[in-house]
N, C-alpha and C positions, 0 to 999 in steps of 0.2 A: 801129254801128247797122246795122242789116238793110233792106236796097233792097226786100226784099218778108216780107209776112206771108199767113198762112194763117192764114184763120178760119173755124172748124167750127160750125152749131148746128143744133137739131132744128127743124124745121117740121111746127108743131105745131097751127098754123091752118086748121084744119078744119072740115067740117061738125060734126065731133062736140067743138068746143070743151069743150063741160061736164065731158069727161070727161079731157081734155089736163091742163086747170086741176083737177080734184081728183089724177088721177096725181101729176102735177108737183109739188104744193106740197111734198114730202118734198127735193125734190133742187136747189128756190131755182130756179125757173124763173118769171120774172117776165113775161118779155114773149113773145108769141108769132107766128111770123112764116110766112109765103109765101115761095116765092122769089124775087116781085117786093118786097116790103117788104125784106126781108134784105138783096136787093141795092140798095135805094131808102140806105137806113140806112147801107151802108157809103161808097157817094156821098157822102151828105152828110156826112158827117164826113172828106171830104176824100181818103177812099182810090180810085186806079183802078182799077176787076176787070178784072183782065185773062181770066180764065175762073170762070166758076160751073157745080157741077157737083151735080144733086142724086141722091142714092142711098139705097136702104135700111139698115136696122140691118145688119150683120154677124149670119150664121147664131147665133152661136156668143150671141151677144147675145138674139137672139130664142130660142134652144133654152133658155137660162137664164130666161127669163122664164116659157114655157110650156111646158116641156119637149122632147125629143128629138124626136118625130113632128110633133108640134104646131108646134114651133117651125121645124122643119124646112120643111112647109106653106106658112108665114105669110110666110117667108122666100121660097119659090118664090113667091107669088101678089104679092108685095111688086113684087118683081125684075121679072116678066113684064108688070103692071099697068102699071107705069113704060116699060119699054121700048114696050108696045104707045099707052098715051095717058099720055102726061105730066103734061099742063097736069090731067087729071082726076083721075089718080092722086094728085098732090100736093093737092087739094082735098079728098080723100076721107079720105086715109091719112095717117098720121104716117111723114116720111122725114126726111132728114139733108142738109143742105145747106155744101157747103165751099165756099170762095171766093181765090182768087189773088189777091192785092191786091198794089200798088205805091203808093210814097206820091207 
C-alpha cells in the first residue's frame, strides 16, 4: 500500500460554468471544483495535502484543441494570468489542480 497518492483534476468552476458543463459531458465530468473545494473534498475524506498546486493545460494539449498559434497563445495567457493573480485566474479560467496527499 502507498504512504502517499497524487491526485489530479480540472478546475472547472468558473464564471463561465455553462459552458464547463456542456464541454464536459462527453468526457463523464460530474462534479466541478475550485481549489478551495478540491482541497475541502480531499480533507474530508480523510487525506492530508501535504501540497496543492494549481497549473494550466499542457501546450501541446491546448495546441490540439485550437491549434498551433492559437493554442500556443491561450497557453502563454493561461500561464502568465496565473502566475500574475491566482486566486482570479482560477475563477475565470479553467486550470488543472494536482494534490500530494498522505493518508
Amino acid at each position: 500500500m502507498s504512504k502517499k497518492l497524487y491526485i489530479e483534476v480540472p478546475l472547472e468552476l468558473t464564471k463561465d460554468l455553462d459552458k464547463s458543463i456542456r464541454m464536459s459531458g462527453p468526457y463523464g465530468h460530474i462534479n466541478f471544483y475550485t481549489p478551495g473545494s478540491f482541497e475541502n473534498l480531499l480533507k474530508t475524506c480523510g487525506f492530508k495535502v501535504e501540497s496543492l498546486m494549481v497549473f494550466p493545460h499542457d501546450i501541446e494539449y491546448e495546441q490540439y484543441l485550437s491549434g498551433k498559434a492559437k493554442g500556443w497563445l491561450k497557453y502563454q495567457i493561461r500561464q502568465n494570468f496565473l502566475k500574475l493573480a491566482p486566486k482570479t485566474a482560477a475563477r475565470n479560467m479553467v486550470y488543472m489542480a494536482g494534490a500530494l496527499c498522505s493518508a
